[in-house]
C-alpha positions as CSV (number, residue, x, y, z in Angstrom):
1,X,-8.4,-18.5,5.3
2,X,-6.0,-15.9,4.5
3,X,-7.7,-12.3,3.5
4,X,-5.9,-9.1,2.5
5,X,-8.7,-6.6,1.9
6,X,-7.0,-2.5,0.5
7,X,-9.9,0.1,0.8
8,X,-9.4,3.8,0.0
9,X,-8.5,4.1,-3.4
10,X,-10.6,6.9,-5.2
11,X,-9.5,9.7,-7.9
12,X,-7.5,12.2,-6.8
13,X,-6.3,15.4,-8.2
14,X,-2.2,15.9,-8.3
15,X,-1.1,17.3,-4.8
16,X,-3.7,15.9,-3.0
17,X,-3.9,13.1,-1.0
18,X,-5.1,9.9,-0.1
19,X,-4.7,7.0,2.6
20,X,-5.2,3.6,1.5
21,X,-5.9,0.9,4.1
22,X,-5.4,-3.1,3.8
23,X,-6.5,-5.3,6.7
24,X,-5.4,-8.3,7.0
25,X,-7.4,-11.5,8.3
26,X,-5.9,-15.5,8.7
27,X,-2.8,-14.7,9.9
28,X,-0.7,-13.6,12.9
29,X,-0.8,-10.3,11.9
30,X,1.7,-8.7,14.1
31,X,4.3,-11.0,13.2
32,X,4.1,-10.5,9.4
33,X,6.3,-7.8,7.4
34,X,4.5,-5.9,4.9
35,X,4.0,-4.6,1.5
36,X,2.5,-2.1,-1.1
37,X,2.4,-2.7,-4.0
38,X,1.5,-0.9,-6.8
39,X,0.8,-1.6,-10.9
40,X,0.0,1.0,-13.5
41,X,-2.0,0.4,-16.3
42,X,0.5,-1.8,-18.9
43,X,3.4,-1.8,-16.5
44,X,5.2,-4.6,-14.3
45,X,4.1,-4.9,-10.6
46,X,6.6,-2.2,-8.3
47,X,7.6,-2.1,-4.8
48,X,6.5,0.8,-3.1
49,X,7.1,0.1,0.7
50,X,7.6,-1.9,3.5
51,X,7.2,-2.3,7.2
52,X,8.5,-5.5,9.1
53,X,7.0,-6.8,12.0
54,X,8.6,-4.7,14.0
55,X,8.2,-1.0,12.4
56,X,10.8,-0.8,10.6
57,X,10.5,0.8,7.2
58,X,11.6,1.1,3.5
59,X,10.9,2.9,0.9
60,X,10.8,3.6,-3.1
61,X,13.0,6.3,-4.3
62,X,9.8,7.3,-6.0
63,X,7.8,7.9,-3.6
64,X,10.1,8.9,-0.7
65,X,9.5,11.8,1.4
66,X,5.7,11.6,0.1
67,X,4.4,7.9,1.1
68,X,4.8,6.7,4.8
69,X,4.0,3.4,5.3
70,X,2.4,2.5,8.7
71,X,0.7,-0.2,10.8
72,X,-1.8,-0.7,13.4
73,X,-1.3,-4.5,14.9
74,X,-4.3,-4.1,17.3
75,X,-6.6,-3.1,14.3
76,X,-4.8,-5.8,11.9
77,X,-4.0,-2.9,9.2
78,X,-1.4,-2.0,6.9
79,X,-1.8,2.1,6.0
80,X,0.0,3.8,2.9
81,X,-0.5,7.6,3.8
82,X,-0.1,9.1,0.3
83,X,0.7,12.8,-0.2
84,X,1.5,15.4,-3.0
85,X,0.5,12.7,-5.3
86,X,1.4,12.9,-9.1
87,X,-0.2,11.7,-12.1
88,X,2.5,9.0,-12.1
89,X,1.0,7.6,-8.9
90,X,-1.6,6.4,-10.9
91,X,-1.6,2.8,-10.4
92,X,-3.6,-0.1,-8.8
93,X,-2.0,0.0,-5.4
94,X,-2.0,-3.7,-3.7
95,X,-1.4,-4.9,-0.1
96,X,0.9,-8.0,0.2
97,X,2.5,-10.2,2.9
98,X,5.9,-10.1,2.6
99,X,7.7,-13.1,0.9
100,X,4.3,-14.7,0.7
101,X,2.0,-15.3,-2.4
102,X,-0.7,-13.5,-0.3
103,X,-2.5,-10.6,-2.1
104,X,-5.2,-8.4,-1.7
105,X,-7.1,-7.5,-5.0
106,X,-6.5,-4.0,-4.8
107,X,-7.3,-0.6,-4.6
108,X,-8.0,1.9,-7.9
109,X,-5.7,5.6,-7.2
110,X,-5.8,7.9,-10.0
111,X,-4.6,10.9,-10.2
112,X,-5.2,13.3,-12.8
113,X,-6.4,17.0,-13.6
């Protein structure tokens, strides 16, 4: 029974910031390469990061230099440490196993004044 659980979503206000968490149950965690997510209200589905299985990392242009993407295989968690965020963040931000049709149901940011 695969499980992608995000937590950490909450309203923010621009410059501030926020970590968002998804643990992942079911699967070989460690093995897996990863993926945030995020949809804004109206908008397609974007890619906002990476990790593979073994660290390695990518990144939107977007939110480069501001999001890290992380991962903690003893604890079975994907991390999307988001600073200086801007009202363009907003989005439902969802955790995702790469190349899979495995999704979490997501995490509410908003960021807004």
């Amino acid at each position: 029974q695969v499980q992608l659980v995000e937590s950490g979503g909450g309203l923010v206000q621009p410059g501030e910031s926020l970590r968002l968490s998804c643990r992942a149950s079911g699967i070989l965690f460690s093995v897996c390469s990863m993926s945030w997510y995020r949809q804004g209200p109206g908008k397609q589905r974007e890619l906002v990061a990476t990790i593979t299985s073994r660290g390695s990392t990518s990144s939107s242009d977007s939110v480069k230099g501001r999001f890290t993407i992380s991962r903690d295989n003893a604890k079975n968690t994907v991390y999307l440490q988001m600073n200086s965020l801007k009202p363009e963040d907003t989005a439902v931000y969802l955790c995702n196993i790469e190349s899979t049709h495995y999704w979490g149901q997501g995490t509410q940011v908003t960021v807004s004044s």
